[in-house]
C-alpha positions as CSV (number, residue, x, y, z in Angstrom):
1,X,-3.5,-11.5,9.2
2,X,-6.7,-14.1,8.2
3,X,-7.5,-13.7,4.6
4,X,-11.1,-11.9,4.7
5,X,-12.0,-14.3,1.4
6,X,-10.4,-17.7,2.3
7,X,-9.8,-17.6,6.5
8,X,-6.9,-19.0,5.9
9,X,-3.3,-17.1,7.1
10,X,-1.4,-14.4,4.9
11,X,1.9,-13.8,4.3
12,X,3.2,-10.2,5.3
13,X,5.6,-8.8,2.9
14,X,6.1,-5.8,1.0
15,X,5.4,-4.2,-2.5
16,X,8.4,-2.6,-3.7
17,X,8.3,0.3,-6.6
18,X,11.2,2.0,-8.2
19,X,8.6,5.2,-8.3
20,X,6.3,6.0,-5.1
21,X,3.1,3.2,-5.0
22,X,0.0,5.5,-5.0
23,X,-3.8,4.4,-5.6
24,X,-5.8,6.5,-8.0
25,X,-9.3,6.4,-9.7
26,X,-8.1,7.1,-12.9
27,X,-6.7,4.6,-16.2
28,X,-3.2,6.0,-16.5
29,X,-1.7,5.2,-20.0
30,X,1.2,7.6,-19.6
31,X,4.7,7.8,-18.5
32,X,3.7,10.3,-15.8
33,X,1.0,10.8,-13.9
34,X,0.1,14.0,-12.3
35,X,-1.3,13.3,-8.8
36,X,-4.4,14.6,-8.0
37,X,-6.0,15.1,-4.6
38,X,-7.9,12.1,-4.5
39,X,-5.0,10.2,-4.8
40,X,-3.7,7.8,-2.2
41,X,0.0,7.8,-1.3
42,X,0.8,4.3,0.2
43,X,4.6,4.8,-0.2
44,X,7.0,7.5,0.0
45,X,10.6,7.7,-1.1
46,X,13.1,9.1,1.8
47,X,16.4,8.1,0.3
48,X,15.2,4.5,0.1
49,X,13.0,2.2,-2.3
50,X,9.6,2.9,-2.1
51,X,7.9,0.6,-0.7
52,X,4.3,-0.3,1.2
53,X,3.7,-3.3,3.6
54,X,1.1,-5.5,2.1
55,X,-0.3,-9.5,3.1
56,X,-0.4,-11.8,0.4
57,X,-2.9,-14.6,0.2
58,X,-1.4,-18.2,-2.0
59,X,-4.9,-19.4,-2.1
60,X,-7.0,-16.5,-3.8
61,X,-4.2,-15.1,-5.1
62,X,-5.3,-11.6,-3.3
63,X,-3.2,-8.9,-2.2
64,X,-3.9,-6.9,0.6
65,X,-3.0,-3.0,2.2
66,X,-4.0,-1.4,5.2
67,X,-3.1,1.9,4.6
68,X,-3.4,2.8,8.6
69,X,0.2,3.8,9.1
70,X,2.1,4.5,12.5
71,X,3.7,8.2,12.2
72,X,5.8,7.8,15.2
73,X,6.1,5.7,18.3
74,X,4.8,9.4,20.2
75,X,2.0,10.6,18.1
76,X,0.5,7.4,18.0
77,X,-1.7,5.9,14.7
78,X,-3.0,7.8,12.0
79,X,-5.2,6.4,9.0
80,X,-5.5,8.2,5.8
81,X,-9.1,7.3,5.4
């Protein structure tokens, strides 16, 4: 994947959590956080670490997802948009 800031080539590679990886709106300062239903769930725990796959930039120092996931090789793509 080409870095939309520099052009230049990303590195694919994965962010890893030890609790599911989920976007939200809101400043948590707490332990917990209560998920809400505009939350976005980019990982899932199913017995494993959770984890997301993400491209890395060395230049900008960005971090990107596409959270467009496969489902299954039959139903096709689905994005969460």
């Amino acid at each position: 994947m080409k870095c939309p800031y520099r052009g230049e080539e990303m590195m694919r590679g994965y962010l890893m959590s030890s609790r599911d990886i989920t976007f939200t709106i809101d400043n948590q300062t707490k332990v917990f956080h209560t998920k809400k239903s505009d939350d976005l769930e980019l990982s899932k725990s199913s017995g494993g670490i959770p984890h997301c796959e993400a491209y890395r930039c060395s230049s900008c120092k960005k971090i990107l997802i596409d959270y467009c996931r496969k489902i299954s090789a039959s139903s096709g793509v689905f994005c969460f948009r």
